[in-house]
N, C-alpha and C positions, 0 to 999 in steps of 0.2 A: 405876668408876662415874662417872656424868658429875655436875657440879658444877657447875650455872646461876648465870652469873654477871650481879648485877644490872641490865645491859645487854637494852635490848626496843626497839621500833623505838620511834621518834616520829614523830606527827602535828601538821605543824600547824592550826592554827584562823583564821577571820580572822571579825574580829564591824563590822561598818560601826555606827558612834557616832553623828555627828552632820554637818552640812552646817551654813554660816553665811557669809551676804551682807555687804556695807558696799557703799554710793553715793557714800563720804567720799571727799573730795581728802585725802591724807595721805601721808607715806613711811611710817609703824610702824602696824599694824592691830591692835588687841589686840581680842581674841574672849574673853571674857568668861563662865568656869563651863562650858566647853565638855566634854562628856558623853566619858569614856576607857576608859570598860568597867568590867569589873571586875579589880578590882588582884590582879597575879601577880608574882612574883620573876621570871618570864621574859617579859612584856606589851615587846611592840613598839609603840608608839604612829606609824602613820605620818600622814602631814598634807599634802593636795594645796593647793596654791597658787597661783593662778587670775585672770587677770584682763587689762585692755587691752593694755595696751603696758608695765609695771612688771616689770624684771626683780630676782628674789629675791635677797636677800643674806643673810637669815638668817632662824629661825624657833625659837620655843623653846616649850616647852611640859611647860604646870605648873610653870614654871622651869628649865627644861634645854633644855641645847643641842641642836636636832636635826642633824643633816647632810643632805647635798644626795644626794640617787638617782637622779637621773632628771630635767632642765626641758626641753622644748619650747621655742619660739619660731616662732611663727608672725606674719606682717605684722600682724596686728591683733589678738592675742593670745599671753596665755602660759599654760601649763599642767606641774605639775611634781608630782615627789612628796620630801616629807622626812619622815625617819624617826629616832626617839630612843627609847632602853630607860627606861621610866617605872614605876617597878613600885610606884608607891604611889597614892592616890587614885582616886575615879572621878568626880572633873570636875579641870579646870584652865581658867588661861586661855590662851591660844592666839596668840601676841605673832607679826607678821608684818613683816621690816623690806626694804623695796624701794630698792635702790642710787639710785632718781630718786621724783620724785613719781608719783602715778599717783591716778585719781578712783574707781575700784570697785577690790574684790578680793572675791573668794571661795577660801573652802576647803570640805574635805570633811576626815574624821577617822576612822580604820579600828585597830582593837585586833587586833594579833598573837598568836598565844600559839603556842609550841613549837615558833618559828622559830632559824636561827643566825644573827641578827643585825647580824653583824659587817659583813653587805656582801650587797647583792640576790642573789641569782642570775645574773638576766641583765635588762638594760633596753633599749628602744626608743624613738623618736620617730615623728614622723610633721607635716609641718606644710604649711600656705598652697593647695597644689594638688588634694590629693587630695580625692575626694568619693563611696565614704566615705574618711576616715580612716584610716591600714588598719598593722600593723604586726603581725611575723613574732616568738611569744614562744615559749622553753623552758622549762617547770617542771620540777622533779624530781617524781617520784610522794610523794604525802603533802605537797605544798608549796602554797603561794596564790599568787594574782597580783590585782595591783590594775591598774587603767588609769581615765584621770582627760582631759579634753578639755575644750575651750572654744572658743569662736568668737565673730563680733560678725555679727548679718543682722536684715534691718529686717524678714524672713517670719515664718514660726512658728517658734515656738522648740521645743526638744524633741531630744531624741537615740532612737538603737534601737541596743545592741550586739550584736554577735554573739561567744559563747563567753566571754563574763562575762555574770554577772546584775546587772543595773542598779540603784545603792543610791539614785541622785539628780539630778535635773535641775530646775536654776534660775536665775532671770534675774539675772547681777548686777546690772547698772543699764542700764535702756532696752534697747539691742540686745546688749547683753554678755551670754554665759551660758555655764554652765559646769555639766558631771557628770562622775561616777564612776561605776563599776564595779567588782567584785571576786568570786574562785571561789574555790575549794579543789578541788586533784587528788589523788585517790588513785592514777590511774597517769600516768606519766611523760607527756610532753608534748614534743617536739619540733619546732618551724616550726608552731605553733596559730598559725592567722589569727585576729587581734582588731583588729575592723572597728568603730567609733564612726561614726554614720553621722548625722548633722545632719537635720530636717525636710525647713531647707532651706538649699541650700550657702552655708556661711559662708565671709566675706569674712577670709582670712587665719589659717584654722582652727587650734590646734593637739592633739597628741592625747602623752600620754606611758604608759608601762608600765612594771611592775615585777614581780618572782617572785621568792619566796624557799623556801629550802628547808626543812625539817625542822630542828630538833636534830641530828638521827642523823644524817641526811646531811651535814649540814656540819660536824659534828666526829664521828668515826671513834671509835669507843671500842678503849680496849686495859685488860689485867689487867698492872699490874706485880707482881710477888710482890720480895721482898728478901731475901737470903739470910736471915736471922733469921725470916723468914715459912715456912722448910722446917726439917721434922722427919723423921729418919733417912736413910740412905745410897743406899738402891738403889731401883731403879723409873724412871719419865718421865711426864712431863705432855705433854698436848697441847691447846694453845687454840684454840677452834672459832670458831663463829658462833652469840656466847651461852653458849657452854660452855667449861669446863677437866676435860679428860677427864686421868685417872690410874688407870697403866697398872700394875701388879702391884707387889712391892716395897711396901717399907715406910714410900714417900712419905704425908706428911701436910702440910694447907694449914692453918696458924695462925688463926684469924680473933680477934676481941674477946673471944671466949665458950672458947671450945673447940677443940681441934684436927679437924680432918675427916679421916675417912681415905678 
């Protein structure tokens, strides 16, 4: 008789939060009560960072360290993504510390849920020349992708993506600006063009991506049993996808309650 073992696939989720400007000259940007979803034991908080010529050195949020996934650089622009496991609160603030001075920055703010967090999937770039934007991403099926760009042009300002839906587009200061994007896949994804495409072409544009996968897919599940976990001599087991099938004989599986036969 087969024996379902508590192993099912995972989804994950991606919920876009919040966006937030500064026109300040400063090197530390703190963003201030900034919106994290709602709080999960497995919530991915990730956080794009945006802005002139200021490149990132650190980011923390609600008190924790994020890490680096993903920065562009582009001539007259930066654009990146950082990511931290947050699993309590739904605001924080939003601390942004840049290795020089720089006079604008922006971010964007996206909530994870039932991703393996450990490390994206797969990242790209894209910077200065292209118009659009354009960069080549992987997802696993059941996984998200975010993509985050910025530029500086004295035209219209405004973005259009293609194969993300668009969570934000805003000016940081004067001709600076900067959006995101972000989807969720239910099937796999191989070489998806994701094109950020400016109104109108910006002067030293840049654009970054990220994809992460599921739980399930990035940790494998397995049934250990332990010898003390088998009761009587003869018969065999066989672990499936989801299932521990047992085969005649007088095997039995231990659990907290009761023996199964």
């Amino acid at each position: 008789m087969p024996i379902y073992s508590p192993y099912s696939k995972s989804v994950a989720s991606i919920v876009y939060t919040a966006t937030a400007v500064s026109a300040a000259s400063a090197t530390v940007y703190t963003f201030s009560s900034q919106a994290l979803g709602v709080a999960a034991s497995d919530r991915l908080i990730v956080v794009s960072s945006d802005n002139y010529d200021g490149t990132t050195s650190g980011i923390t949020v609600a008190g924790v360290a994020a890490t680096a996934v993903v920065q562009a650089s582009g001539t007259n622009s930066r654009a990146g993504l950082w990511q931290a496991a947050v699993p309590s609160g739904t605001t924080g603030d939003i601390v942004v510390t840049l290795g020089a001075g720089n006079d604008r920055q922006g971010i964007g703010v996206w909530a994870i849920y039932g991703a393996a967090n450990s490390s994206a999937n797969d990242t790209a770039t894209d910077a200065d020349s292209s118009d659009p934007l354009t960069v080549s991403m992987d997802c696993p099926a059941n996984g998200v992708m975010i993509g985050v760009g910025a530029g500086h042009t004295t035209g219209t300002k405004g973005y259009s993506w293609t194969n993300l839906t668009e969570n934000f587009d805003a000016v940081i200061k004067t001709s600076t600006q900067h959006t995101g994007a972000s989807a969720s896949f239910a099937a796999a994804q191989s070489g998806l063009t994701i094109t950020c495409d400016p109104a109108t072409n910006t002067n030293g544009g840049s654009m970054a991506a990220a994809s992460w996968a599921s739980a399930a897919d990035g940790v494998p599940a397995y049934i250990t049993l332990a010898a003390s976990d088998w009761q009587g001599d003869t018969g065999s087991a066989t672990l499936g996808d989801g299932t521990a099938i047992l085969t005649a004989g007088d095997k039995n599986i231990r659990t907290d309650d009761a023996l199964i036969p």
